[in-house]
N, C-alpha and C positions, 0 to 999 in steps of 0.2 A: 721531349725527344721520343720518337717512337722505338721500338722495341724491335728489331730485327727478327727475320722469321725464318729461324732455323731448323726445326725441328716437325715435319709432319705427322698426323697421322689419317692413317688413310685405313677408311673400315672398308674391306669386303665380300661384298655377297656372295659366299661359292656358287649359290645356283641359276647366277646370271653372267648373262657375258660383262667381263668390265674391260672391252678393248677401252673404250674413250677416255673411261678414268685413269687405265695405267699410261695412256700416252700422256694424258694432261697434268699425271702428275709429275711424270717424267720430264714435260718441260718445265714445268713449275720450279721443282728440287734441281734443274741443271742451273735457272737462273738464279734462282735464290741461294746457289751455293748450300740448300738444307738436306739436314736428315731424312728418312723416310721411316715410319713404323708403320708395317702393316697389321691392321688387326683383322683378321678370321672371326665371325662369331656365328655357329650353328646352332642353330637349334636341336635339340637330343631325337625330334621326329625325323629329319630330315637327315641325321647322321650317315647313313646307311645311302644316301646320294650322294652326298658328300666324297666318300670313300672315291667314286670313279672320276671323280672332276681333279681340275689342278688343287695339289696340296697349300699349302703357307708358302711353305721354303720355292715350288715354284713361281709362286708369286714375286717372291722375293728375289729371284736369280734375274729375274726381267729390269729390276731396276740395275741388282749389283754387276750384270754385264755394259751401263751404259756409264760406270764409274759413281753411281748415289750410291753411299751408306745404308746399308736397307737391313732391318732388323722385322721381327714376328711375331706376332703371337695369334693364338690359338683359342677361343673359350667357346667352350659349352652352355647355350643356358635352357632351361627348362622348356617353358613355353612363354607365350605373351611378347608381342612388339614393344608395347608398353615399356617392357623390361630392358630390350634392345637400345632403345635410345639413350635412355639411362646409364646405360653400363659404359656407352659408348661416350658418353660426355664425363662418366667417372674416370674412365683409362684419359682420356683429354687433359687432364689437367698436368701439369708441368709440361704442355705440347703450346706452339705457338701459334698452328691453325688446322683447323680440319676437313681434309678432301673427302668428298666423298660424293658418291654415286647418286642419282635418281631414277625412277623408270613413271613412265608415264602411264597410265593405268584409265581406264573408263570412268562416267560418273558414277553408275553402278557403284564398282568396287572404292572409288570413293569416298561414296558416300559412307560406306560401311566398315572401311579402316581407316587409320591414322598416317599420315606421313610422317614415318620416319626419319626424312631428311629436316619437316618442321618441326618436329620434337626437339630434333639436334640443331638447331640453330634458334630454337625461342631459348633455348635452356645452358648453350654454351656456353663457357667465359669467355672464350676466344673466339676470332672470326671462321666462319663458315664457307668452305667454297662449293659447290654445289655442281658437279659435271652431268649434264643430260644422257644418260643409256642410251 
């Protein structure tokens, strides 16, 4: 029997737009009747950008006005992506899938970072949904 999917979490990026991830998760947690947790994670360089953009809590009001459950969190981490995926498949666990963003990027920059979306979906327990920026 499969396991009912209640509970999301949804990581995102303060320093890009996530119109399409918040609509898509929005329909998702309507049909699925599930929770919502949003996680925030910044980087300590980019803090200081941060500051002018949408906080957590507005993130969070976007879902609690359409009647989801929507909770937040916040973290700080050093530096390294590496680190970002990771962190993000550790708060995953007791969650029953994870939304999250993508941005399409050139070969160039390709070639020379990692996707963070394939980090988190080679490495998760849970299923991975993957919304296109």
């Amino acid at each position: 029997m499969k396991k009912p999917i209640k509970k999301l979490l949804v990581p995102i990026d303060p320093l890009n737009n996530n119109d399409s991830l918040t609509k898509t998760v929005a329909t998702l947690a309507k049909q699925l009747g599930a929770k919502v947790h949003i996680l925030v994670v910044v980087f300590m360089r980019d803090a200081k950008k941060v500051i002018r953009l949408k906080t957590t809590e507005e993130h969070a009001k976007l879902f609690r006005e359409q009647g989801i459950e929507t909770t937040c969190e916040l973290i700080r981490l050093g530096d390294g992506q590496n680190r970002l995926a990771a962190k993000i498949v550790e708060v995953a666990k007791g969650y029953d899938m994870i939304v999250m963003g993508h941005h399409k990027f050139d070969r160039i920059y390709r070639f020379l970072h990692q996707s963070i979306a394939q980090d988190v979906i080679n490495t998760a327990s849970c299923p991975v949904v993957v919304v296109p920026g």
